[in-house]
Residue frames relative to the residue before (quaternion, step in Angstrom):
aa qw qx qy qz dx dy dz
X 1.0000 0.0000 0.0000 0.0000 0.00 0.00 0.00
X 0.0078 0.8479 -0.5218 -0.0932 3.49 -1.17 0.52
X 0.1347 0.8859 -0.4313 -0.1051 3.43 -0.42 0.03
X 0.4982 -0.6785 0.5380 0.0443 3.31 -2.03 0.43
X 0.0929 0.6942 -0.6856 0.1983 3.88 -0.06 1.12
X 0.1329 0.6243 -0.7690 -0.0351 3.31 -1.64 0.88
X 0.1237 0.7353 -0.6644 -0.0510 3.73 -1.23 0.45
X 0.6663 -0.4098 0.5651 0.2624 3.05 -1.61 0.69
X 0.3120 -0.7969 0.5123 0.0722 3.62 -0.53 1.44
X 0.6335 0.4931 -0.2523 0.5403 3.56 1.54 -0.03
X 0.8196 0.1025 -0.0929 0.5560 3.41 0.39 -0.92
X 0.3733 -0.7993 0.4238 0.2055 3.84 0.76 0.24
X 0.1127 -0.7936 0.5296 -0.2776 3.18 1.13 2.00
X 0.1880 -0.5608 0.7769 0.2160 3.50 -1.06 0.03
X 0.0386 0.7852 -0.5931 -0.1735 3.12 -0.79 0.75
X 0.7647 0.1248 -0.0706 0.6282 3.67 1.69 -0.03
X 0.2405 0.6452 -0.7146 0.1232 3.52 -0.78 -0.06
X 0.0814 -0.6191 0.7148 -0.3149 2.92 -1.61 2.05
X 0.3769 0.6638 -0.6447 0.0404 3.58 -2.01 0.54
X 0.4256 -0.5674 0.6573 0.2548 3.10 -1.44 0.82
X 0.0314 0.7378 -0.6540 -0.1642 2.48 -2.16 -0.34
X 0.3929 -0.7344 0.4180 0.3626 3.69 -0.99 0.34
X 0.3492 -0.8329 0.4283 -0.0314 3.34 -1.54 0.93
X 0.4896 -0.2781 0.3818 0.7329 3.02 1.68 -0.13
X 0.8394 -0.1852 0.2374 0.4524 3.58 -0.71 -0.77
X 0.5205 0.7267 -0.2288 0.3855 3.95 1.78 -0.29
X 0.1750 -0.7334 0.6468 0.1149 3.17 -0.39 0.34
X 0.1865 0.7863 -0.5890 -0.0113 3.84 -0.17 0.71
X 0.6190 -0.4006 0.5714 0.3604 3.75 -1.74 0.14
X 0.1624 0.7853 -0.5639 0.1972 2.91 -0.74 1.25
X 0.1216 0.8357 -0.5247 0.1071 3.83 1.26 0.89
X 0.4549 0.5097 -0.5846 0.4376 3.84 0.79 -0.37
X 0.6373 0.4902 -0.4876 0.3403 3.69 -0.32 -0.71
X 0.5409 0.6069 -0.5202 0.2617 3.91 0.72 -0.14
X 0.8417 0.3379 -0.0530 0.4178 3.08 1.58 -1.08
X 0.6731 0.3252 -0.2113 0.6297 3.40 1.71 -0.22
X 0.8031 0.2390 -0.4479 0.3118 3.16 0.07 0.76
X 0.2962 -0.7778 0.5068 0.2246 4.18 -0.61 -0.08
X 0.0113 0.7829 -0.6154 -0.0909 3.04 -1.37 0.34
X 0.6705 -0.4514 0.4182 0.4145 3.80 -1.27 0.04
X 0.2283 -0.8146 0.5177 0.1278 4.10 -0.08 0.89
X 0.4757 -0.6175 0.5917 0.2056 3.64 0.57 0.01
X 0.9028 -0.3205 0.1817 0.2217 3.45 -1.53 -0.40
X 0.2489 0.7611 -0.3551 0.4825 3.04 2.31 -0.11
X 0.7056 0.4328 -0.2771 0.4879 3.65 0.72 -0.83
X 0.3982 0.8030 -0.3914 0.2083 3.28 0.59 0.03
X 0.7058 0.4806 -0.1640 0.4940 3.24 1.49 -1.15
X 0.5275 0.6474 -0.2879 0.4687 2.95 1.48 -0.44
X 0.6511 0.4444 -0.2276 0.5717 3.50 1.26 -1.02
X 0.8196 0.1539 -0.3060 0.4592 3.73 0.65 0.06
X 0.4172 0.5537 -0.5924 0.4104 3.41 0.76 0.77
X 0.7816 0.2388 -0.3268 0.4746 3.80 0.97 -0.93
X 0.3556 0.6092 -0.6296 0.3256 3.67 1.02 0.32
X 0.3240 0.8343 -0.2110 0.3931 3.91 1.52 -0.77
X 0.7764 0.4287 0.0798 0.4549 2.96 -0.30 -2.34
X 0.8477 0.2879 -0.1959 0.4003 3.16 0.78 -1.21
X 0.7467 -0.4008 0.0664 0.5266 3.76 1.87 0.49
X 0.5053 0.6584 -0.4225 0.3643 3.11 1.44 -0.91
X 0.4189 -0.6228 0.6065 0.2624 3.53 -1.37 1.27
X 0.7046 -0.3220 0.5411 0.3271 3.25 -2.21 0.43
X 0.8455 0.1135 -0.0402 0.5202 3.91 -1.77 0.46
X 0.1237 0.7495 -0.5526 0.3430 4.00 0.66 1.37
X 0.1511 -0.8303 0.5220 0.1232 3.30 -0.31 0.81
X 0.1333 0.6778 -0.7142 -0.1128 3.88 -1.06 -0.40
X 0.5820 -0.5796 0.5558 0.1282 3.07 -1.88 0.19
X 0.2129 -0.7943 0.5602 0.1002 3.72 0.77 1.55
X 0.3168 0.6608 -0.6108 0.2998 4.19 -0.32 1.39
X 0.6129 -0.6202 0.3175 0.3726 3.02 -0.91 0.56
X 0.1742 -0.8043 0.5071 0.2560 3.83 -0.62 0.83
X 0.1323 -0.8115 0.5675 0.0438 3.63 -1.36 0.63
X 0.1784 -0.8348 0.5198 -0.0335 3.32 -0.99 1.71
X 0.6376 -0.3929 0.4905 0.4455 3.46 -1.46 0.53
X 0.7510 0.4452 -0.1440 0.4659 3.07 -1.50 0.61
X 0.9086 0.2279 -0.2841 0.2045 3.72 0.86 -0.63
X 0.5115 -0.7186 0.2464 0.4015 3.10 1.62 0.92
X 0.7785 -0.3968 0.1619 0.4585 3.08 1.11 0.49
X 0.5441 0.7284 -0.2528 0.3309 3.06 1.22 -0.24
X 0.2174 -0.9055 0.3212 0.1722 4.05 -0.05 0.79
X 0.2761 -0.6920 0.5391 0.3928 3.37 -0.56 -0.05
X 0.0154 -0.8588 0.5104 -0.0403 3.63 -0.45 0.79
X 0.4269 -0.5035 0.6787 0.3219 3.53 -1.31 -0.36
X 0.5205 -0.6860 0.3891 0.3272 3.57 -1.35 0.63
X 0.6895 -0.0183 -0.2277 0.6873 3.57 1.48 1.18
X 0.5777 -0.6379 0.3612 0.3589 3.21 -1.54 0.96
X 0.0059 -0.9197 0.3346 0.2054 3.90 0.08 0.79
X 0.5976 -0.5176 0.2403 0.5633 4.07 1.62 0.62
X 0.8463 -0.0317 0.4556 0.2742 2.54 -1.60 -1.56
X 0.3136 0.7188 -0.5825 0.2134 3.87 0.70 1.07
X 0.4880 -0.4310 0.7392 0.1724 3.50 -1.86 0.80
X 0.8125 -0.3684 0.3863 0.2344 3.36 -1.72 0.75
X 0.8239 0.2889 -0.2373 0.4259 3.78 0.69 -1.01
X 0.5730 0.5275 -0.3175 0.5409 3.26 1.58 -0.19
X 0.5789 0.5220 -0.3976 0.4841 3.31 0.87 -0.47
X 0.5512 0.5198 -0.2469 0.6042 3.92 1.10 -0.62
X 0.7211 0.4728 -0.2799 0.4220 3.64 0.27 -1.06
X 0.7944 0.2704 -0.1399 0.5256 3.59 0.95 -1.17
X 0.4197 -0.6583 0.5223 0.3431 3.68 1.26 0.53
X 0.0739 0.7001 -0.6968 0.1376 4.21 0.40 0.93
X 0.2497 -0.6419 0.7111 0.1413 3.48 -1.17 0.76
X 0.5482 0.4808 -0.4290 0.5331 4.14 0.82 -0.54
X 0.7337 0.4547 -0.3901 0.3206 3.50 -0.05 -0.39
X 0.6559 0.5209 -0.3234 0.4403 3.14 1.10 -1.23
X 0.3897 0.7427 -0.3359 0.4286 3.89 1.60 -1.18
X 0.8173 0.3206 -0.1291 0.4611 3.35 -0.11 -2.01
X 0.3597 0.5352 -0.5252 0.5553 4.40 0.98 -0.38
X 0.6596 0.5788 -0.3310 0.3469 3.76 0.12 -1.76
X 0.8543 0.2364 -0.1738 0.4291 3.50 -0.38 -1.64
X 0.4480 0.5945 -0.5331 0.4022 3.94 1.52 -0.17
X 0.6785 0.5599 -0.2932 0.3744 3.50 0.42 -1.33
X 0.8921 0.1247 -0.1967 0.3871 3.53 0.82 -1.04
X 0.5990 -0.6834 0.1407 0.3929 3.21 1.61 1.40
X 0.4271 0.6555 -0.5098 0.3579 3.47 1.07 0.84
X 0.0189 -0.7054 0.7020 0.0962 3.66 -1.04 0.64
X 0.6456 -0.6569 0.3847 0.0616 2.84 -1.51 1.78
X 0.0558 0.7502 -0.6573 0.0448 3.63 -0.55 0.87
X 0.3427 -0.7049 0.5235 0.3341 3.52 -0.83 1.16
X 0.8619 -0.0548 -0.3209 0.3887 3.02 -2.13 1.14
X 0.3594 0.6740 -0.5556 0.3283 3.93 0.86 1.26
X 0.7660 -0.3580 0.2889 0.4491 3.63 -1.34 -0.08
X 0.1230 -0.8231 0.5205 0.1909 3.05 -1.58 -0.13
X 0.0300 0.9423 -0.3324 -0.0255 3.08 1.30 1.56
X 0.1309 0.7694 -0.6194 0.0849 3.55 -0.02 1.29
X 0.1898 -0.7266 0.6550 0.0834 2.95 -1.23 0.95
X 0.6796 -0.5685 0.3570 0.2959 3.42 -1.76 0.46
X 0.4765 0.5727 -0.4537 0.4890 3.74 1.18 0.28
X 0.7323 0.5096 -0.2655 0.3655 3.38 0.96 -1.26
X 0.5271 0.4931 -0.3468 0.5990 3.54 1.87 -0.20
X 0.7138 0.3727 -0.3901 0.4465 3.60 0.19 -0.67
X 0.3015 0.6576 -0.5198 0.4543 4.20 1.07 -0.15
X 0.8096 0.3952 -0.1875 0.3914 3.15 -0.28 -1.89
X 0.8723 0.3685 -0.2030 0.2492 3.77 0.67 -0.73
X 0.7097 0.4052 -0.3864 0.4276 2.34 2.01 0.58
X 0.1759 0.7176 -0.5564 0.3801 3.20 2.02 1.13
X 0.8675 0.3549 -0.1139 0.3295 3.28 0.95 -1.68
X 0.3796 0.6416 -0.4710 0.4716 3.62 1.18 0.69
X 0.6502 0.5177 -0.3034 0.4659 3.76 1.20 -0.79
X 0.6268 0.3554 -0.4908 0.4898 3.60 1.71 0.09
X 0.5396 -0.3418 0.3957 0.6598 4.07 1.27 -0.26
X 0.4636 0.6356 -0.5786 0.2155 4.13 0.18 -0.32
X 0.8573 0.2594 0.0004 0.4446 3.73 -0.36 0.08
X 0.6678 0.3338 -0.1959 0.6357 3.69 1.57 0.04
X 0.7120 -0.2813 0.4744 0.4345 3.38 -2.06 0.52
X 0.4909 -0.4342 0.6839 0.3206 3.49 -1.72 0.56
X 0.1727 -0.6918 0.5722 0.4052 3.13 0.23 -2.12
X 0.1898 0.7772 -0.5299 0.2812 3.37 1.51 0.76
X 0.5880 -0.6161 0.4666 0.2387 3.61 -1.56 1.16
X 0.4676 0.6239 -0.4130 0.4706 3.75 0.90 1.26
X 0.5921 -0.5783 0.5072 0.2402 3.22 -1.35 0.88
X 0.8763 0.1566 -0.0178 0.4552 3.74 -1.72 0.19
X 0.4594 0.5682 -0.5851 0.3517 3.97 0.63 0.44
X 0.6291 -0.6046 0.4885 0.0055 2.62 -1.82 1.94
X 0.1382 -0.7816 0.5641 0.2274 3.78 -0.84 0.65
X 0.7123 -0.3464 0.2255 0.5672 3.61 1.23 0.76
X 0.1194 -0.7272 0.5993 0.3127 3.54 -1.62 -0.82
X 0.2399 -0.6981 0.6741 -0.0259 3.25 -1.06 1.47
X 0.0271 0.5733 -0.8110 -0.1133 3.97 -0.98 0.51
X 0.3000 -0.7625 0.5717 0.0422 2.72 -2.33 0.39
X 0.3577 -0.8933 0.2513 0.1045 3.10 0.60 1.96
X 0.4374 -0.7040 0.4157 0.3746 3.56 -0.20 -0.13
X 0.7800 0.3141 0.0314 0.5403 2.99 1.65 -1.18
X 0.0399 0.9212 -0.3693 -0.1155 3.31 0.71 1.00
X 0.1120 -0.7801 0.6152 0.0205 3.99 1.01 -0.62
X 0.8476 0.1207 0.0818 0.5103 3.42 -1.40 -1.33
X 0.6466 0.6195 -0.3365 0.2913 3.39 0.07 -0.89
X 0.5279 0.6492 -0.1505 0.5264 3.21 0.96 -0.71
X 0.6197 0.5929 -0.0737 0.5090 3.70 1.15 -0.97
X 0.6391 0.5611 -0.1656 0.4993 3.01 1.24 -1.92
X 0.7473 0.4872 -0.2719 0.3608 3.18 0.67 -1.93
X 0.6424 0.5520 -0.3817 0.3701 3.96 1.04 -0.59
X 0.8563 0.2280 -0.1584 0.4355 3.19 0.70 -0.48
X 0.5870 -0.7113 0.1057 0.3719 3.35 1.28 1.41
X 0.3982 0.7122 -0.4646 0.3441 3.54 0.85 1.18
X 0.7160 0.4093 -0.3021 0.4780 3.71 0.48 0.09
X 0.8037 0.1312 -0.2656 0.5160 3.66 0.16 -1.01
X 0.4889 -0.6044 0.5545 0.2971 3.78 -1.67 0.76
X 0.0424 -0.8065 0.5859 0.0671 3.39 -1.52 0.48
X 0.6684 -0.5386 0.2945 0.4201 3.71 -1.04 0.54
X 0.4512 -0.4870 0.5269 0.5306 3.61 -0.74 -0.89
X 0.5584 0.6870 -0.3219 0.3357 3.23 1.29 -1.41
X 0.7662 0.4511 -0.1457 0.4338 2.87 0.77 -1.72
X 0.5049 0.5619 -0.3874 0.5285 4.01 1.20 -0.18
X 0.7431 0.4151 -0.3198 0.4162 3.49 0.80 -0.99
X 0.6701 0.5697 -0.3586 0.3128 3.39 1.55 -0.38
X 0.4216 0.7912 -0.3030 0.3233 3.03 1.50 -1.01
X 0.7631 0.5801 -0.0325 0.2830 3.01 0.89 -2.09
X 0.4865 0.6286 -0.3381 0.5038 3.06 1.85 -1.15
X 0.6272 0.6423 -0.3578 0.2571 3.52 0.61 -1.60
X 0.7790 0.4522 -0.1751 0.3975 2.65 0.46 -2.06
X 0.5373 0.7313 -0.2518 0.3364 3.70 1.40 -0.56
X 0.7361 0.2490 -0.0678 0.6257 3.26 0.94 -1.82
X 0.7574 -0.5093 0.2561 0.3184 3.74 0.51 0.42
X 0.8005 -0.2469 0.2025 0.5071 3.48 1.29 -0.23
X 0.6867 0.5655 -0.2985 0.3458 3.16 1.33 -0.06
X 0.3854 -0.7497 0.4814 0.2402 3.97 -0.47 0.85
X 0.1068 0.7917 -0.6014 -0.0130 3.88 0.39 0.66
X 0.4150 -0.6587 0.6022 0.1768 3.54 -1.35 0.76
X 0.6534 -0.6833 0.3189 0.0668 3.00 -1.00 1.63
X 0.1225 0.8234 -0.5483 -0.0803 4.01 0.46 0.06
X 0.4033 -0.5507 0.6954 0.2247 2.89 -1.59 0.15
X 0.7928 0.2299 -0.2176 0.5209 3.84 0.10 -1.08
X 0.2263 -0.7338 0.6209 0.1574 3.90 -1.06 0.07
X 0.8895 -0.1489 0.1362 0.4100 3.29 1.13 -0.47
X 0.0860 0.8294 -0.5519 -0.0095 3.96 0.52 0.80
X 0.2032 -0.7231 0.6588 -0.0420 2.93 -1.40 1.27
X 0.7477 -0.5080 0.3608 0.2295 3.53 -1.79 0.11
X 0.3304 -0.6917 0.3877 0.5119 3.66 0.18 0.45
X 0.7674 -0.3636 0.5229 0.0737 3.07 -2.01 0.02
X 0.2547 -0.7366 0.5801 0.2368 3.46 0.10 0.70
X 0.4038 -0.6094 0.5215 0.4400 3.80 -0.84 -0.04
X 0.5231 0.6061 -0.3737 0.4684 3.99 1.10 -0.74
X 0.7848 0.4478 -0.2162 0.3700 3.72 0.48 -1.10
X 0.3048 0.8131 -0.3239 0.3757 3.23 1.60 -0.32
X 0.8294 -0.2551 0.0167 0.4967 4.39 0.02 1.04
């Protein structure tokens, strides 16, 4: 599947919404899927994870050490970035898509400081924090676009959250619209502002054919 939302980050225009899909061997039209269905966004979320690292105190030009991190419990297994990348500040962390940074934002927010092959005592408040830093960009909620049957994502609610928590920072656990990607973006676009997506702008009376220029 693929898809295509633009909106106007000011006045929440649709200015497109589009998707394919596969069929067996078909390629069909498939633009509902912008708004009813979700999926796992990957690193797109990222900004989302340091805008409410932000919100939630973290200062401007933070630094962390992008190395692999190791927890109790993970047989060895790291949480990493897709290379080890030093010493990055906030925009570099963004620039090089660092999955450790986005991690450490994570365990700041839910007061855990990392200790290699220590716990990882997340708890399920410390997930719902983050999602509702990131609902205030549209992540994880209704747009409120002027359309039937749109999806507000899917969020489950583990008991046990650990790793998971990790996942959610760097857009691997909860699912999101396109819609809701395209809203996000608007935000981060026009400076802070959540605008709701329309489709119509305005419906008027026809036109006589006489009244016409």
């Amino acid at each position: 599947r693929a898809f295509v939302v633009m909106m106007d980050p000011h006045t929440g225009d649709v200015l497109a919404m589009s998707g394919k899909k596969m069929d067996g061997r078909d390629v069909t039209d498939y633009a509902i899927g912008t708004f009813t269905t979700q999926y796992e966004m990957g690193s797109v979320v990222k900004g989302a994870t340091v805008l409410s690292g932000y919100q939630d105190g973290m200062s401007h030009n933070q630094t962390y050490l992008d190395t692999p991190l190791y927890f109790a419990g993970g047989q060895g297994k790291s949480k990493k970035s897709y290379k080890d990348l030093g010493w990055v500040n906030d925009v570099q962390a963004l620039q090089k898509s660092s999955n450790v940074y986005m991690f450490q934002v994570a365990m700041r927010m839910a007061g855990i400081t990392y200790q290699k092959d220590g716990p990882l005592p997340a708890r399920p408040e410390h997930l719902q924090k983050m999602r509702n830093y990131y609902a205030q960009f549209g992540l994880g909620v209704k747009t409120g676009i002027d359309l039937p049957q749109e999806s507000s994502g899917m969020q489950t609610h583990p008991k046990t959250v650990g790793g998971l928590l990790l996942d959610e920072a760097i857009g691997q656990y909860d699912t999101y619209t396109p819609l809701q990607v395209a809203q996000y973006m608007s935000t981060i676009a026009n400076g802070g502002s959540r605008i709701q997506p329309r489709v119509v702008k305005s419906v008027h009376l026809p036109t006589k054919k006489d009244e016409v220029g």
